[in-house]
C-alpha positions as CSV (number, residue, x, y, z in Angstrom):
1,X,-13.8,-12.7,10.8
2,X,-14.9,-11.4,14.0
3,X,-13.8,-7.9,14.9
4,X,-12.4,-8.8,18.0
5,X,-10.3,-11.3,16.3
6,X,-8.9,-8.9,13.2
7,X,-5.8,-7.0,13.9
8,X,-5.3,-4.2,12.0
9,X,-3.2,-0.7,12.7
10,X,-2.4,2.3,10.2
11,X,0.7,3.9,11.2
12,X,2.3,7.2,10.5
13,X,5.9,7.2,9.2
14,X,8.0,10.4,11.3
15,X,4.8,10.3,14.2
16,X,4.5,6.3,15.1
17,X,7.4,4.8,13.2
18,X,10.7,6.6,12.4
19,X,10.1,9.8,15.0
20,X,13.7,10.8,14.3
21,X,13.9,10.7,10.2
22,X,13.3,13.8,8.9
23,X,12.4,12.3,5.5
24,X,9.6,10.0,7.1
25,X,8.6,13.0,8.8
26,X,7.8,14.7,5.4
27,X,6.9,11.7,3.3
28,X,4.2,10.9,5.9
29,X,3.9,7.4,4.4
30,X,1.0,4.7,6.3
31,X,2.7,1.4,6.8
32,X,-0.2,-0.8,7.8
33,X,-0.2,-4.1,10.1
34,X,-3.0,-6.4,9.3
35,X,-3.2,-9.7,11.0
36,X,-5.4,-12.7,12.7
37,X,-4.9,-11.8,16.8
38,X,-5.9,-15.7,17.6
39,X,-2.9,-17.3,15.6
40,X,-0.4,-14.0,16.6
41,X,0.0,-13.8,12.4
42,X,0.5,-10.7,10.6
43,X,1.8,-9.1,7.6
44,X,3.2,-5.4,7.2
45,X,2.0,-3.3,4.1
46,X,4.8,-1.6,2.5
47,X,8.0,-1.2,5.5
48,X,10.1,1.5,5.3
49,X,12.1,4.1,7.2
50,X,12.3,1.8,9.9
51,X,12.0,-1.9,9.8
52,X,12.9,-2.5,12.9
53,X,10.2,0.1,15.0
54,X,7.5,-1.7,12.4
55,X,8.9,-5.5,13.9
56,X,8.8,-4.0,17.5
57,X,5.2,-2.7,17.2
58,X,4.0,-6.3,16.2
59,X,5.8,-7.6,18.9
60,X,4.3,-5.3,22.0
61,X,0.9,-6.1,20.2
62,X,2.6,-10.1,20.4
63,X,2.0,-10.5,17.0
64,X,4.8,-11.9,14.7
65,X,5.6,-11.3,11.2
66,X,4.3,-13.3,8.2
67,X,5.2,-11.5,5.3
68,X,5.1,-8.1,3.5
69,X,2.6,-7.0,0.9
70,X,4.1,-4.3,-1.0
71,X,1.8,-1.6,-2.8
72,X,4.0,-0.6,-5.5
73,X,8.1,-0.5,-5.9
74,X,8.6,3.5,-5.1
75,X,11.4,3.6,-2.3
76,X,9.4,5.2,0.2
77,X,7.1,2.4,0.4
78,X,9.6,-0.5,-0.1
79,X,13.0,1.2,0.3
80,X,15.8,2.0,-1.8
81,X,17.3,5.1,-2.6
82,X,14.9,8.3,-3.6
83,X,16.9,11.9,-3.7
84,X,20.2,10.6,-3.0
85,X,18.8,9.7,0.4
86,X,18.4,5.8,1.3
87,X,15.3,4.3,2.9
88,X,15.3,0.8,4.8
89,X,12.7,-1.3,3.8
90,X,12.5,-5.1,2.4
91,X,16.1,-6.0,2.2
92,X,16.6,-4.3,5.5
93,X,13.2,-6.3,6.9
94,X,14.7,-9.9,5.2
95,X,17.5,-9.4,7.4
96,X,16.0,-10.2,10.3
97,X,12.8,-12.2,9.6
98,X,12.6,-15.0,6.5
99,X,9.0,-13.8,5.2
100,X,7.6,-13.8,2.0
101,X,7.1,-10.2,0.3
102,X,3.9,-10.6,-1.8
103,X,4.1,-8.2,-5.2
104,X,1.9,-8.1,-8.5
105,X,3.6,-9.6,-11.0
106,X,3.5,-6.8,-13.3
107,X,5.8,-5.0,-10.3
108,X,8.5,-8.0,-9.5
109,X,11.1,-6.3,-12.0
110,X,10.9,-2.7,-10.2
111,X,10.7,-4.1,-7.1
112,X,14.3,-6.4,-7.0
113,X,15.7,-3.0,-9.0
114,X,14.8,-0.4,-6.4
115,X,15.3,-2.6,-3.2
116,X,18.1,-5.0,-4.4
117,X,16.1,-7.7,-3.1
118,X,16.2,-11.2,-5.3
119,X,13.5,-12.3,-7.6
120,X,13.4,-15.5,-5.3
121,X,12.1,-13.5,-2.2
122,X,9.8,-12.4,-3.8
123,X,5.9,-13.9,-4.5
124,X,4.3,-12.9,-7.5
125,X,0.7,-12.6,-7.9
126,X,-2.3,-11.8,-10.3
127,X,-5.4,-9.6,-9.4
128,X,-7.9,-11.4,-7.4
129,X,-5.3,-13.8,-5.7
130,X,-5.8,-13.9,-1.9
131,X,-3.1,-13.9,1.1
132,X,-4.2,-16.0,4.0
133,X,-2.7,-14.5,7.2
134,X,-3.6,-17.1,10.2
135,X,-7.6,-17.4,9.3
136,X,-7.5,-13.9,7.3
137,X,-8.3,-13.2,4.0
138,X,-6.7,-10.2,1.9
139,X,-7.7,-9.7,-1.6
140,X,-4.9,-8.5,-4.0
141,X,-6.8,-6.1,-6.8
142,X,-4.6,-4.8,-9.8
143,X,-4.8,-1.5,-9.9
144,X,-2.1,0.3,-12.1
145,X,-1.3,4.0,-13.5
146,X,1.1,5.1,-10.7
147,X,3.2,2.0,-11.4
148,X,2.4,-0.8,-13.9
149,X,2.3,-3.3,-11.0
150,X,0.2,-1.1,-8.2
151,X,-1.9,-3.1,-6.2
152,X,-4.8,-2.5,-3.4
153,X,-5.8,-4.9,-0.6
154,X,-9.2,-5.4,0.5
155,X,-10.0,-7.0,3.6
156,X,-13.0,-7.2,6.4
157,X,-14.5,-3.9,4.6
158,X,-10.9,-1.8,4.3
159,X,-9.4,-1.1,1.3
160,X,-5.5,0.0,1.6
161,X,-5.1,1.8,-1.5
162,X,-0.9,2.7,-1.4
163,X,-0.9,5.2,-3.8
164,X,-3.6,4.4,-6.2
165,X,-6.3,6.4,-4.3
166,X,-6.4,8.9,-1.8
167,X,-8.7,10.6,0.2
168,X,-8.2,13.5,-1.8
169,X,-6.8,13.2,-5.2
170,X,-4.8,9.7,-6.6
171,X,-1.3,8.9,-7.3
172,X,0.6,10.8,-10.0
173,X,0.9,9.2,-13.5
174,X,4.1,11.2,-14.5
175,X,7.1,9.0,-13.2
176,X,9.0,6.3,-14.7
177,X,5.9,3.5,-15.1
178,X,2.5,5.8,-14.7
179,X,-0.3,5.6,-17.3
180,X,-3.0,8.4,-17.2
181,X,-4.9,6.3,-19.2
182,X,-4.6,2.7,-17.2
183,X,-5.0,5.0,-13.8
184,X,-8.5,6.3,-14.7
185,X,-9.6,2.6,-15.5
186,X,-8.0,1.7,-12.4
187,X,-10.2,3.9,-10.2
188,X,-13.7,4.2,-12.6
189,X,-13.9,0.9,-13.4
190,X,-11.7,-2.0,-10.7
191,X,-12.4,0.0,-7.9
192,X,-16.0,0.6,-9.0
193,X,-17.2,-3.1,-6.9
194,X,-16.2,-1.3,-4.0
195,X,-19.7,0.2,-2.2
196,X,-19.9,3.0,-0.4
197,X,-19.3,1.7,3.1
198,X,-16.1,0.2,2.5
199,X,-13.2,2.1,4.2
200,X,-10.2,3.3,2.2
201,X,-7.3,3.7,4.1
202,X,-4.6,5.4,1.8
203,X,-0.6,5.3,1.1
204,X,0.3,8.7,2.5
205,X,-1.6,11.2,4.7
206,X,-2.5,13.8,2.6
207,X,-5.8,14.8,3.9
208,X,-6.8,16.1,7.4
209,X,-8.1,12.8,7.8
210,X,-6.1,9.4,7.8
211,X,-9.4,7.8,6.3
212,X,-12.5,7.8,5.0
213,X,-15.7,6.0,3.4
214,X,-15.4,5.1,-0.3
215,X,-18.7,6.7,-0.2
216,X,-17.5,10.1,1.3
217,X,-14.3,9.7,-0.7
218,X,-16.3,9.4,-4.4
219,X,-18.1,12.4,-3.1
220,X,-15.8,14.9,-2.3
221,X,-12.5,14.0,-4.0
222,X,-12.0,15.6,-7.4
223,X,-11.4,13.0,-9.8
224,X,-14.4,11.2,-9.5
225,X,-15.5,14.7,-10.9
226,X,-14.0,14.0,-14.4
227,X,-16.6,12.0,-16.0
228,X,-15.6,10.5,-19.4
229,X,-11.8,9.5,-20.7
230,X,-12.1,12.4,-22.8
231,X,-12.0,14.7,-19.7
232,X,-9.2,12.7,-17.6
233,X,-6.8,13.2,-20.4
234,X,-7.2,16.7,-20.4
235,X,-6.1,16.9,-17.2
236,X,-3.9,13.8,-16.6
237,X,-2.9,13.2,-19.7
238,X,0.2,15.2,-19.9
């Protein structure tokens, strides 16, 4: 797809979304916007915080809302209630637009748990399955160890990561769901087709940078460092 034709926008939960939640403020959760500008079509990468500053973005861009691709079920991605503290985000978002909300199928059960959402809103998909958004093609790619159903998206050279990958470091494998074991095959081996030049563009901002090469990313980042399973374990292994 031509350039001028792919819509595409990282936002900053507490900076461009949610300026007056604390919590999104601290979280500093990327909600991305990824759409086709010539048919106004777009879907919104994990909501939360505020589904409603996320649906007026789209529109001041006069884009619409197609549906939702959720990275993994964790409630400041999706919503749901994390501390004590609840956090809008799919049940919130199918209140005011009828889309689908497109999840791995390995995730659909800790998805309707944490957002309360029915199994019937939700679309459940395999790895290599492909959401058409107007003329737009997004790859789904298993990925788990943060969460048995974690999923990337790859599209026109980006690769939003959630919380699989980040610019520095990955997701951790220690909560309900996480595999040490499943998350080093997910980065060493099904993110291994992904060259150099591609663009990862992660869950959270936790790097001075909101993004980065895959190339500079395998470079510097320290768990590309750990060569052999062996090696992982001993540090992720728990």
């Amino acid at each position: 797809m031509d350039d001028d034709r792919l819509y595409f926008r990282q936002l900053l939960s507490g900076r461009d979304f949610a300026t007056a939640d604390p919590l999104a403020g601290q979280m500093v959760n990327f909600s991305y916007l990824i759409g086709d500008r010539a048919t106004g079509e777009a879907v919104i990468v994990d909501p939360a915080y505020d589904v409603a500053g996320l649906l007026e973005r789209l529109a001041s861009d006069d884009m619409r809302c197609a549906g939702v691709l959720a990275t993994h079920f964790h409630p400041d991605h999706v919503g749901g209630s994390m501390m004590g503290y609840g956090i809008e985000g799919v049940s919130e978002l199918l209140d005011k637009v009828s889309v689908p909300v497109h999840v791995q199928r390995d995730e659909a059960p800790w998805v309707v748990r944490a957002t309360g959402v029915s199994e019937t809103d939700l679309v459940e998909h395999h790895s290599g399955d492909v959401v058409r958004v107007g003329e737009l093609d997004i790859e789904l790619v298993h990925t788990p160890g943060h969460t048995p159903g974690s999923q990337c998206f790859f599209v026109a050279g980006r690769l939003v990561s959630g919380d699989t990958l980040f610019l520095d470091g990955c997701g951790r494998t220690d909560l309900p769901g996480g595999d040490a074991e499943q998350m080093y095959e997910s980065l060493t081996t099904r993110l291994a087709r992904f060259g150099d030049d591609v663009v990862l563009y992660p869950g959270h901002l936790y790097s001075p940078e909101p993004s980065a090469t895959m190339g500079d990313t395998r470079r510097r980042n320290y768990v590309f460092r750990l060569r052999t399973p062996e090696q992982w374990m001993t540090m992720f292994g728990g």
